[in-house]
C-alpha positions in Angstrom: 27.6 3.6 -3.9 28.1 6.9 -5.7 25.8 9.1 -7.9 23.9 12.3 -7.3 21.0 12.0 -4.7 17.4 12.5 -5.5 15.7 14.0 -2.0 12.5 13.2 -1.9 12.7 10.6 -5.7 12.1 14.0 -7.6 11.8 13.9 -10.3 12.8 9.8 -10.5 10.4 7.5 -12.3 10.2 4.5 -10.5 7.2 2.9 -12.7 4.7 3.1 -15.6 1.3 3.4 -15.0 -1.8 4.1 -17.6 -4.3 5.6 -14.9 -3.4 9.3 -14.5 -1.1 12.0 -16.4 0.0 15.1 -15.0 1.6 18.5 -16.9 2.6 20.5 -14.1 3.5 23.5 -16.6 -0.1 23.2 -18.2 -1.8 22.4 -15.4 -3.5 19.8 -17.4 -4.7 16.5 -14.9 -6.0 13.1 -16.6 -7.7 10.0 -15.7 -7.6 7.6 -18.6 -7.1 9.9 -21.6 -10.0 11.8 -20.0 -9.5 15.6 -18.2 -10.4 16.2 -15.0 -12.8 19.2 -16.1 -14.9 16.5 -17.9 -15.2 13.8 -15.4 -15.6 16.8 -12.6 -18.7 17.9 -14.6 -19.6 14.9 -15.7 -18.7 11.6 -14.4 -19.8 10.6 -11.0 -17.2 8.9 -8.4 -18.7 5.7 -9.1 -18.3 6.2 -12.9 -14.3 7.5 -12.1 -13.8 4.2 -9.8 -15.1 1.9 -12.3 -12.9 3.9 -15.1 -9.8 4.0 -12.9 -10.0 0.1 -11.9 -11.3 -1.3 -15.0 -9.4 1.1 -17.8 -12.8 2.5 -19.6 -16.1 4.2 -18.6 -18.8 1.6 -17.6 -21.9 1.2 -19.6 -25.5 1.9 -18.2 -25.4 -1.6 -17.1 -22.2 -2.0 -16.0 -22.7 1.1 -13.7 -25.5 -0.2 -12.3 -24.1 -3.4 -11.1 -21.1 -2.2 -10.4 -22.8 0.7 -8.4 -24.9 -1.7 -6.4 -22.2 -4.3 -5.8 -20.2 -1.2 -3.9 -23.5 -0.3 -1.9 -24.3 -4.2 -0.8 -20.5 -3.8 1.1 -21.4 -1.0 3.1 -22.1 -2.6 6.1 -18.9 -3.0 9.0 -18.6 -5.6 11.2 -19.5 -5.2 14.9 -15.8 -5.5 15.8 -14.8 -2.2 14.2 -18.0 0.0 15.1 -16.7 -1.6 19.4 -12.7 -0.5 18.2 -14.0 2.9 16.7 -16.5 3.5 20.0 -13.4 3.2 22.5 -11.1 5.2 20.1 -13.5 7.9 20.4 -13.7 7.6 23.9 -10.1 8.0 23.7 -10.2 11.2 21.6 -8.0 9.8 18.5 -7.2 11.6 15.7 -9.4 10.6 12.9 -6.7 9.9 10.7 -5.2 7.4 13.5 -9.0 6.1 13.6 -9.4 5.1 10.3 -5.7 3.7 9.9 -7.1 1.2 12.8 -10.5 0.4 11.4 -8.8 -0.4 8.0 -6.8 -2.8 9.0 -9.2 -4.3 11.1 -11.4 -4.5 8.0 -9.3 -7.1 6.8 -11.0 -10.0 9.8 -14.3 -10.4 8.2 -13.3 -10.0 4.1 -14.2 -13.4 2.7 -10.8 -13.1 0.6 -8.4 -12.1 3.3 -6.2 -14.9 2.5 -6.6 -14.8 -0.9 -3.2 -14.7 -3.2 -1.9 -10.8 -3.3 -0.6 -11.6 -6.6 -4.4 -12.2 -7.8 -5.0 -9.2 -9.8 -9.0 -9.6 -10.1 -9.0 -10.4 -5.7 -7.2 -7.4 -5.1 -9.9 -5.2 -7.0 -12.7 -6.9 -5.0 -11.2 -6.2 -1.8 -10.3 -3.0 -2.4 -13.9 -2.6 -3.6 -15.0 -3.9 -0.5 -12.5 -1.4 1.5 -13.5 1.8 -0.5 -17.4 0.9 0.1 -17.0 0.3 3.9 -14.5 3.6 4.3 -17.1 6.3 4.6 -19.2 3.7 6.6 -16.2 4.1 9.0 -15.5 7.7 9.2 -19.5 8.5 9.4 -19.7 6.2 12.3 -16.6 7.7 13.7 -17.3 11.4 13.8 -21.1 10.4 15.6 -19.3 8.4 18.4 -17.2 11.8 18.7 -20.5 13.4 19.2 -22.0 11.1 21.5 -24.4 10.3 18.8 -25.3 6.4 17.9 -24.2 5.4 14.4 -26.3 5.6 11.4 -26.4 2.0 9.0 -25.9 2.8 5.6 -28.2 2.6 2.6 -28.0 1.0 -0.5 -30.3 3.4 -2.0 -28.1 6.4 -2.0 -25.1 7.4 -3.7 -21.2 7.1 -2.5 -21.5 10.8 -1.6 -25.1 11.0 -0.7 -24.6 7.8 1.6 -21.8 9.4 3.3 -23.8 12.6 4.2 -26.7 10.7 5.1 -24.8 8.5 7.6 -22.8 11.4 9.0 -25.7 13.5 9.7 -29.3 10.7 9.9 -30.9 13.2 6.9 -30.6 12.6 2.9 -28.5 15.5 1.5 -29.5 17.9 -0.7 -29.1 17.8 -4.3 -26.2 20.4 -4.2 -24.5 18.7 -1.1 -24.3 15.6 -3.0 -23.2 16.8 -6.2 -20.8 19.0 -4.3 -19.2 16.6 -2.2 -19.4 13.8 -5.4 -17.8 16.1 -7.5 -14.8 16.1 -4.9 -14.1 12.8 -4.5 -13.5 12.7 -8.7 -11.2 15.1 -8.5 -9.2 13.6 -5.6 -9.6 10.5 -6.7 -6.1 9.6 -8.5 -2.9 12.0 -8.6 -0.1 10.1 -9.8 3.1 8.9 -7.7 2.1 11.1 -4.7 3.8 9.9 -1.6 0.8 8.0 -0.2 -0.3 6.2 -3.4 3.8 5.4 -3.5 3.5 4.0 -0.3 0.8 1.7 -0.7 2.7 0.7 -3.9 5.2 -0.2 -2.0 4.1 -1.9 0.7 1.9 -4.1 -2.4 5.2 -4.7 -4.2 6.1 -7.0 -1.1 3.2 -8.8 -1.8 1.6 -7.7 1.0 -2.2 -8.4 1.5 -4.6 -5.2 0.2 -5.4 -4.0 3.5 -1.7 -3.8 4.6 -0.6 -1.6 1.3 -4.5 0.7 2.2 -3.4 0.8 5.9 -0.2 2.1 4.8 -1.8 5.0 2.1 -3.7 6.2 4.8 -1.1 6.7 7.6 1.2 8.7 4.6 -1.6 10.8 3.8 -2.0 11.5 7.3 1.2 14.2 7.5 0.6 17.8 7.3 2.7 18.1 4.3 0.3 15.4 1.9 -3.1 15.3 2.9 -3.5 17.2 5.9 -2.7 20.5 4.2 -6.6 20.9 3.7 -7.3 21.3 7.2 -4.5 23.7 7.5 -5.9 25.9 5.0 -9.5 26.0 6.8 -7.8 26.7 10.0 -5.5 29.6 9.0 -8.8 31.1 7.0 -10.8 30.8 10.6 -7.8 32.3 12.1 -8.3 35.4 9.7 -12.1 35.3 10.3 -11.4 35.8 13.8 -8.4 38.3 13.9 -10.9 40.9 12.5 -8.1 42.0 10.0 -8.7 42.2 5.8 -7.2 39.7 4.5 -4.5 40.8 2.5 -3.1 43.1 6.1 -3.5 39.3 7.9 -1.6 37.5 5.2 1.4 40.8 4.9 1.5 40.1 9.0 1.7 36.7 8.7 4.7 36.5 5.7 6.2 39.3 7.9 7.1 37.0 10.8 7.9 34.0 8.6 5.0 32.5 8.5 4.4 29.7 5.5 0.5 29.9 4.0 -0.2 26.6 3.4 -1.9 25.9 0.2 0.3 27.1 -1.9 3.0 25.3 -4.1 2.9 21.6 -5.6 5.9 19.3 -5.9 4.4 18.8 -9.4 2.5 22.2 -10.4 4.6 25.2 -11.6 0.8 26.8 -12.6 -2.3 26.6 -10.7 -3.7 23.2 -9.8 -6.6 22.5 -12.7 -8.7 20.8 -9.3 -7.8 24.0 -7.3 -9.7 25.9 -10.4 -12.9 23.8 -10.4 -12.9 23.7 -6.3 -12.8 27.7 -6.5 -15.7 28.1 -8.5 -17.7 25.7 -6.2 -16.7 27.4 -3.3 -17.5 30.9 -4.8 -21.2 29.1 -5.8 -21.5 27.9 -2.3 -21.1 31.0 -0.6 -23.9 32.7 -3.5 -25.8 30.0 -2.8 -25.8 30.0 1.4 -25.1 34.1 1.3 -22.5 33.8 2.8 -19.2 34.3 0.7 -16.9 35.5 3.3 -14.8 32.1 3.5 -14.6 31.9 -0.8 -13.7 35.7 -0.7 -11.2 35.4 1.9 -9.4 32.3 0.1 -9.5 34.5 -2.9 -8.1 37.7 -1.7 -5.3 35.8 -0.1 -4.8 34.3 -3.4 -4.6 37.5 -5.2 -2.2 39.3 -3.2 -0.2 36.2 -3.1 0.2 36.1 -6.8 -0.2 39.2 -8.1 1.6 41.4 -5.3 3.9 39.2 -3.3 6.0 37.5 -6.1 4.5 33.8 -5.8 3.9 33.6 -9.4 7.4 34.3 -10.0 8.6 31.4 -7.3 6.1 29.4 -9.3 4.2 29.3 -6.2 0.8 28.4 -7.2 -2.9 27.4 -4.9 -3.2 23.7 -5.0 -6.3 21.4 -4.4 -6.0 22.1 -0.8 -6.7 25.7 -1.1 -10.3 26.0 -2.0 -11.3 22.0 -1.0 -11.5 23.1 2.4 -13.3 26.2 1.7 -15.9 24.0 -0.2 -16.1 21.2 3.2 -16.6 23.9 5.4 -19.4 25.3 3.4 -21.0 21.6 3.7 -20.7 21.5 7.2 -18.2 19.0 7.9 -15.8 19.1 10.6 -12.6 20.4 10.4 -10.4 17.6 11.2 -12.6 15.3 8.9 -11.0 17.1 6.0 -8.3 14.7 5.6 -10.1 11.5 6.4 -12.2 12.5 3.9 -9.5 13.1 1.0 -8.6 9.3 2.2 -12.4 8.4 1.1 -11.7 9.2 -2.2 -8.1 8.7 -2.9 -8.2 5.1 -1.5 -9.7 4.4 -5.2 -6.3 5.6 -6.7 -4.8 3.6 -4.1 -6.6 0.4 -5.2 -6.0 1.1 -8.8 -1.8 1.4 -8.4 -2.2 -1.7 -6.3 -3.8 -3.4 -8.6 -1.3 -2.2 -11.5 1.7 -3.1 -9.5 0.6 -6.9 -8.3 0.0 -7.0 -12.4 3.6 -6.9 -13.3 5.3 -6.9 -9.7 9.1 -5.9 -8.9 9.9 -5.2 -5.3 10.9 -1.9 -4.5 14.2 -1.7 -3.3 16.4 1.9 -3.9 19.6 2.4 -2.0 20.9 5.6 -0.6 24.0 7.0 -0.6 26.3 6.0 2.4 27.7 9.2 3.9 29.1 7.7 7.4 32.1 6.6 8.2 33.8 3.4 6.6 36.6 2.9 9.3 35.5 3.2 12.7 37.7 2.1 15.6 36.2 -0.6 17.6 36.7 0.1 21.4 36.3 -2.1 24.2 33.1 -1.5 26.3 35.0 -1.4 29.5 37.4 1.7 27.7 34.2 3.4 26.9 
């Protein structure tokens, strides 16, 4: 096979798809013909899920049942909160935790065997996965602190629920909102590598669970979802060097250190969610009195720019930049940052699924052969 190599399928489209649209140049993001400054605003995650699965915004009603449909699947089975108890015992990763509980999720689904192919069963699974997910992680983090889990409620909202389970008190307004408000925005980003991988695994008609399980273990790498925590953690590392900023950061490019947060496969501009996420992490801070993490984050981002030639690499802050900024400031743990990217993202996940099974073609690429084509067979005893 001959032709020119793609690393990485840049810039290689591999499928149509109606749910999001990205302009790296303008920094312009889309769900449905609607911006991502809109539905951040406005929409709530529920209303963005219903949107994204069913390819327009819900009416009153239709929210409402679809809202309460999502909150009646909350519950997990015994099984799970037992596998997620001796994985904490363990001390997994939480990524490597939920990977393990979604699968598992599949056992007690009343549909687990139904066709893959069956467009409308594939939405009500994944329904079924995305309202059990945060039950999951919640339950998760208070086995990690000793703590018994807390059931969920189908009184609260998918953020406020979350909260509420993670820490056994309602949220405030602002926590709820904030944390609602993420989800949206991570909610569906195009061909990204973990929505490509549970597209592939679903174009093997593969059950829902299998293609979920594998979206979560891709977002799992450093260089995909994982980048959030990285950012928190370099920004604590600043905090507690006792340097400004800007010497910490001049240091750090010094002795070849990357600063993660920076640069998108897809954005030559600054990510439109990385925009929104700063102005919520700069109202946080106001809000607390506390600014330092927001002001930190943004001085870094301003010498970056403006001083050490990023904007002419087209080197740009991403969602991951400020989202961690804005978890930290809602008092979730660090390495919950990804897991909880996965929360919201498993509803793009869903949706591509459910596009693909629509109008299926397994994936199959080839690569380029660059080994040898001749290779002399020797004897095992002239070895």
């Amino acid at each position: 096979m001959s032709g020119e190599v793609q690393k990485g399928l840049e810039g290689v489209v591999v499928a149509e798809s109606q749910l999001s649209y990205i302009d790296g140049d303008e920094g312009l993001l889309i769900y449905r013909g609607h911006d991502i400054e809109t539905l951040a605003a406005e929409a709530t995650y529920e209303e963005v899920l219903y949107l994204l699965w069913h390819g327009s915004l819900p009416t009153a009603d239709e929210l409402s049942e679809f809202t309460a449909t999502m909150a009646e699947e909350r519950t997990i089975d015994d099984s799970v909160l037992s596998t997620l108890a001796d994985l904490a015992a363990a001390d997994e990763e939480p990524m490597a935790a939920l990977r393990t509980a979604t699968s598992m999720l599949s056992a007690a689904d009343p549909e687990s065997d139904a066709d893959p192919a069956d467009g409308e069963a594939t939405l009500r699974k994944g329904r079924r996965i995305t309202a059990k997910i945060p039950t999951v992680l919640a339950a998760y983090q208070r086995l990690r602190d000793g703590d018994e889990p807390v059931d969920p409620r189908e009184d609260l909202s998918h953020a406020g629920n979350f909260l509420y389970m993670l820490t056994g008190a309602e949220p405030d307004d602002v926590a709820e909102e904030t944390l609602d408000m993420a989800l949206t925005l991570h909610a569906d980003h195009g061909l990204n590598a973990s929505t490509f991988a549970s597209m592939v695994v679903a174009s093997t008609l593969a059950d829902t669970y299998a293609s979920v399980t594998a979206g979560v273990g891709a977002l799992s790498g450093s260089l995909h979802g994982g980048a959030n925590q990285d950012v928190m953690e370099t920004l604590i590392e600043v905090e507690e060097s006792a340097k400004d900023p800007v010497e910490w950061v001049t240091d750090a490019l010094d002795n070849g250190r990357k600063i993660p947060g920076f640069g998108h496969r897809v954005y030559n501009v600054k990510d439109p969610r990385a925009v929104i996420l700063e102005e919520k992490s700069r109202d946080l801070g106001d809000a607390s009195g506390e600014r330092k993490w927001y002001d930190h984050a943004n001085r870094i981002e301003e010498y970056l720019i403006e001083e050490a030639g990023f904007r002419e690499k087209g080197l740009a802050p991403n969602v991951d930049f400020y989202s961690g900024t804005v978890y930290y400031q809602l008092g979730l743990p660090v390495d919950m940052f990804t897991p909880i990217f996965a929360m919201s993202r498993v509803g793009g996940w869903v949706a591509h699924i459910s596009e693909q099974v629509e109008n299926n073609r397994i994936f199959r690429p080839r690569a380029k052969y660059t080994g040898e084509k001749e290779a002399e067979w020797v004897p095992i005893e002239e070895r």
